[in-house]
C-alpha positions in Angstrom: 11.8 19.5 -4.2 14.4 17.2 -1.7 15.3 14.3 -2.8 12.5 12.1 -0.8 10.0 13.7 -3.4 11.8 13.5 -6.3 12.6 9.2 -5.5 8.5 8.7 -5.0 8.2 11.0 -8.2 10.2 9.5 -10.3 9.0 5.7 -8.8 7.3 5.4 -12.3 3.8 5.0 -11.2 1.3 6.7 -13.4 -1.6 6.6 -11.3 -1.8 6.6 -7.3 -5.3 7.3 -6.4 -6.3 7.1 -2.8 -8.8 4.2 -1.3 -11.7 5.5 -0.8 -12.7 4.8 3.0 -14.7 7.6 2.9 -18.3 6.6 4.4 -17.0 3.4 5.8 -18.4 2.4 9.4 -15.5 1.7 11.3 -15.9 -1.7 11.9 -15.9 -2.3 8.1 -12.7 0.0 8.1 -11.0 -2.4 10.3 -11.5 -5.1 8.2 -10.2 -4.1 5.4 -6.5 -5.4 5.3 -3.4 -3.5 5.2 -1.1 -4.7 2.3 2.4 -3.2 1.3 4.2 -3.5 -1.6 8.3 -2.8 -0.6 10.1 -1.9 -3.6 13.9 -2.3 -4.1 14.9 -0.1 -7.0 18.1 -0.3 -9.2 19.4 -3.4 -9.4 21.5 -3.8 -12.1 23.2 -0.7 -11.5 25.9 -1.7 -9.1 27.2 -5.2 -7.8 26.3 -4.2 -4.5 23.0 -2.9 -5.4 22.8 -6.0 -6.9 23.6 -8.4 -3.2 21.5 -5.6 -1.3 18.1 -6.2 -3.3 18.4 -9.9 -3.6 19.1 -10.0 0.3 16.4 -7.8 0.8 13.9 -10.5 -0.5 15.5 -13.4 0.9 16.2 -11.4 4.3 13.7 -9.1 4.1 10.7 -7.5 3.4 11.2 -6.6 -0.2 8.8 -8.1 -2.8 8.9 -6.5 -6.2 11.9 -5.8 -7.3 13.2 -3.0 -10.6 15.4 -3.9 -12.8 17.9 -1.8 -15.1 18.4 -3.0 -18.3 21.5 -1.1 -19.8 23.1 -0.8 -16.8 27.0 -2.6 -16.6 25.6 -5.5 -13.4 22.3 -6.6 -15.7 23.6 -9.7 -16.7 24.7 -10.2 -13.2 21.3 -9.0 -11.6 19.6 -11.2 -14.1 21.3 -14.6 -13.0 20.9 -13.3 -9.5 17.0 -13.0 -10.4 16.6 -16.4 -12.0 18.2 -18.1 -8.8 15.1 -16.1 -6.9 12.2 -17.1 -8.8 9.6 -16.2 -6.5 11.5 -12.3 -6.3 8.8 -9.9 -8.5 10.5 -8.4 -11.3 9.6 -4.8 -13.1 11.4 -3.5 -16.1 12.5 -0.1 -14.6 12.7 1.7 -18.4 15.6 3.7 -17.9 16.6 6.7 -20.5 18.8 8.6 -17.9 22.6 8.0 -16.5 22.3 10.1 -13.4 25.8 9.1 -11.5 29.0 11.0 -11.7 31.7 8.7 -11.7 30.5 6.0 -14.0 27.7 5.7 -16.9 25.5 3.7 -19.0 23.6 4.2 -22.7 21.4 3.0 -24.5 21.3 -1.1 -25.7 20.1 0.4 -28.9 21.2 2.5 -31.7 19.6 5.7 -30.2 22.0 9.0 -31.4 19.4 10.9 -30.2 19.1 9.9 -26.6 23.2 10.5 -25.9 25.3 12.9 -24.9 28.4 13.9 -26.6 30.3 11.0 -25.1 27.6 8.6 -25.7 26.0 8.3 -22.8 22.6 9.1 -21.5 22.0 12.4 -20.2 22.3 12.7 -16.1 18.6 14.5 -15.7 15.3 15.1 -17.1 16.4 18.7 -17.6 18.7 17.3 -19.9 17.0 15.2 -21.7 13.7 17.4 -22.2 16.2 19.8 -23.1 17.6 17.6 -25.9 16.4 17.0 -29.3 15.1 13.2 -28.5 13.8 11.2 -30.9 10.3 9.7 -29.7 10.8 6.5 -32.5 14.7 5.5 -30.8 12.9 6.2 -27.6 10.1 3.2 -28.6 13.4 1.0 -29.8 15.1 1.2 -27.0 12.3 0.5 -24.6 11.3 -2.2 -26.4 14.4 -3.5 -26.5 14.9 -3.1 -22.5 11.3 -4.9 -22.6 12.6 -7.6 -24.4 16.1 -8.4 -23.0 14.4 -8.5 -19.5 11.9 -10.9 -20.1 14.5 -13.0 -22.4 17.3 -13.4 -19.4 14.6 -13.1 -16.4 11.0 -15.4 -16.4 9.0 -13.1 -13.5 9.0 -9.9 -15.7 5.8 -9.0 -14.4 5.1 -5.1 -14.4 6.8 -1.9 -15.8 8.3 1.3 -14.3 10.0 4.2 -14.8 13.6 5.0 -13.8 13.9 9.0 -12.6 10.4 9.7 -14.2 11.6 10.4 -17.4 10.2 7.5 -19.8 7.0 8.9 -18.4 7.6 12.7 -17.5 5.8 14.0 -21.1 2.3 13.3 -22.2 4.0 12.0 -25.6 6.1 9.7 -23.5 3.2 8.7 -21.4 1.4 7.6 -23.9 4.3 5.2 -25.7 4.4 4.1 -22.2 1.2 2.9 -21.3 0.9 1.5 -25.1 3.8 -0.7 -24.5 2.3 -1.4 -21.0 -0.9 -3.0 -23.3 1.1 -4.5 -25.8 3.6 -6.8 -23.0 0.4 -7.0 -21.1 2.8 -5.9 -18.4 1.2 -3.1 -15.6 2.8 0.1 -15.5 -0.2 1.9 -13.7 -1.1 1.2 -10.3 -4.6 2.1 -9.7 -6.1 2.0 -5.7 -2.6 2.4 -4.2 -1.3 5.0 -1.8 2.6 6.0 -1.3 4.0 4.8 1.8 5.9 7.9 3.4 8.9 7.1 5.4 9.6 9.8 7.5 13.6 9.8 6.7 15.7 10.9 4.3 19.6 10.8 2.6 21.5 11.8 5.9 19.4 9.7 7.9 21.4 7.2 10.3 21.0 3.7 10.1 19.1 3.1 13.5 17.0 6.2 13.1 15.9 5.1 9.6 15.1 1.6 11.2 13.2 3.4 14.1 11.6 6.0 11.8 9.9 2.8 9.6 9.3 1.2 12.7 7.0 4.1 13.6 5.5 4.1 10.4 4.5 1.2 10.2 2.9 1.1 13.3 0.9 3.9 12.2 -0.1 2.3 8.8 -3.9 2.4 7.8 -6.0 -0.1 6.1 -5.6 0.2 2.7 -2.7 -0.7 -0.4 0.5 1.0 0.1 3.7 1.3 -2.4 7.1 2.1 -0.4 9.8 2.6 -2.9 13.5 2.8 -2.0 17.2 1.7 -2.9 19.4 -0.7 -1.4 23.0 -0.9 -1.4 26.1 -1.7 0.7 28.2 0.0 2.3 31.5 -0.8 0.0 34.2 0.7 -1.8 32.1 0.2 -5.2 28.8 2.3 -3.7 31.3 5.0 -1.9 33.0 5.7 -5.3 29.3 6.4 -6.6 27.2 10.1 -6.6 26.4 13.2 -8.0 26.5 16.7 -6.8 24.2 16.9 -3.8 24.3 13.2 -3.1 27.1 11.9 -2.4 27.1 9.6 0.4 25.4 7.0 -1.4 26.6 3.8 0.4 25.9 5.2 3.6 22.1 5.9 2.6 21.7 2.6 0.9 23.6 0.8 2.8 20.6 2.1 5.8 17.8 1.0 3.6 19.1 -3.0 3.2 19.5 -2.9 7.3 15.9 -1.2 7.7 14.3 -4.0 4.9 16.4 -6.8 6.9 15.5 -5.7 10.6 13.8 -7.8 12.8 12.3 -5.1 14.6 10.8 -3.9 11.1 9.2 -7.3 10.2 7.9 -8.0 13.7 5.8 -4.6 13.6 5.1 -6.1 10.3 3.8 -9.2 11.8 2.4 -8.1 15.1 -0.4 -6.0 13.2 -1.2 -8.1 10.3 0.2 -6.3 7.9 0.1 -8.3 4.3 3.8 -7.9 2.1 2.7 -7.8 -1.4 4.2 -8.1 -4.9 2.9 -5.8 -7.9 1.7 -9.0 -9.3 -0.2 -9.8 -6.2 -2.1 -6.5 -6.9 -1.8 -6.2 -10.4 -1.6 -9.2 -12.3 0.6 -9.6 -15.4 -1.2 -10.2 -18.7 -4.6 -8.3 -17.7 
């Protein structure tokens, strides 16, 4: 699997059934709107993760926005967030540290969840393969719950950082039972995944081109397009793991693509509606 699949896997959304068209006259087709929920992961994680998904809203074409609780910039991210109260927030539950130069654990007393040095693990892989504790697992995602909608009002919707607080039925279910419980969305019934036909090594200008063309392409229907943006700075240069390591480059692409006024003109000249989650999927149902 490249790493396109693997970021739209590990989006955290649980259910991402097609619209059914099928048997649609064509002029009822055509009525039908097109809406598109952009989705700018990871902030919290980095400073300039944190400046690249706020300007994304205010610039941009961003609308819901994940947020990662135990990482080093919440607090930051969180002020950020409450200065942008009409930028839709999901907890993005995160039990994984996946970088290689810097890490993050748990906000909880969660022995099971760590690595030797105290961290969480870097992949699913290692944390299926370690003897996880499903009872820290409901502390700490609670408590990742809680601290976000404490420091930020527009909590409105969960998600799942990497996949992994989802990626076992057991886990699943905890999921979806805290989903209920915070009457905050983690499924996301009727939506399709928007594909954006680029990927890590993309340039800038071909990634803006390459959305361009996709969305002029875009059928009627409710779409999720899910990426990450960052800057390109010393901070995001200094970040990666084996495989990925031109980080800033990549991210630093996305927050030009989300900012481009060739992207929200195509967005504009066919009609195309920019949603939140909570647009489509209210909190507290």
């Amino acid at each position: 699997m490249d790493r396109r699949q693997f970021c739209l896997r590990a989006a955290g959304v649980l259910a991402a059934m097609p619209l059914a068209n099928a048997g649609l006259a064509p002029a009822q087709q055509a009525a039908e709107p097109i809406k598109l929920i952009v989705r700018a992961d990871d902030i919290g994680s980095a400073h300039a993760a944190n400046v690249a998904c706020i300007r994304s809203y205010r610039d941009g074409i961003a609308r819901s926005v994940e947020v990662m609780v135990p990482c080093p910039w919440f607090y930051e991210a969180a002020a950020m967030l409450r200065e942008t109260p009409g930028y839709d927030v999901g907890v993005h539950l995160t039990l994984t540290s996946e970088w290689a130069n810097y890490k993050w654990g748990p906000i909880t007393q969660a022995p099971s969840l760590v690595d030797s040095s105290g961290y969480f693990f870097p992949t699913n892989r290692d944390f299926l393969g370690s003897k996880w504790n499903i009872h820290e697992v409901e502390k700490e995602l609670r408590a990742q719950i809680e601290l976000a909608k404490k420091q930020i009002p527009q909590v409105t919707h969960l998600s799942s950082h990497m996949g992994t607080p989802t990626i076992t039925p057991e886990l699943r279910t905890l999921a979806q039972k805290l989903a209920a419980e915070y009457k905050l969305p983690i499924e996301t019934p009727g939506a399709q995944w928007f594909r954006w036909p680029a990927d890590n090594n993309t340039p800038a200008a071909q990634r803006e081109a390459a959305l361009v063309e996709a969305l002029e392409e875009l059928k009627p229907g409710i779409w999720i397009l899910v990426e990450h943006p960052g800057l390109d700075t010393d901070e995001m240069r200094a970040i990666g793991h084996e495989g990925y390591w031109n980080v800033a480059a990549h991210r630093d692409g996305v927050t030009k693509a989300f900012t481009s006024a060739k992207v929200k003109a195509t967005i504009k000249k066919r009609g195309i509606q920019l949603a939140s989650y909570n647009d489509v999927w209210p909190a507290g149902r």
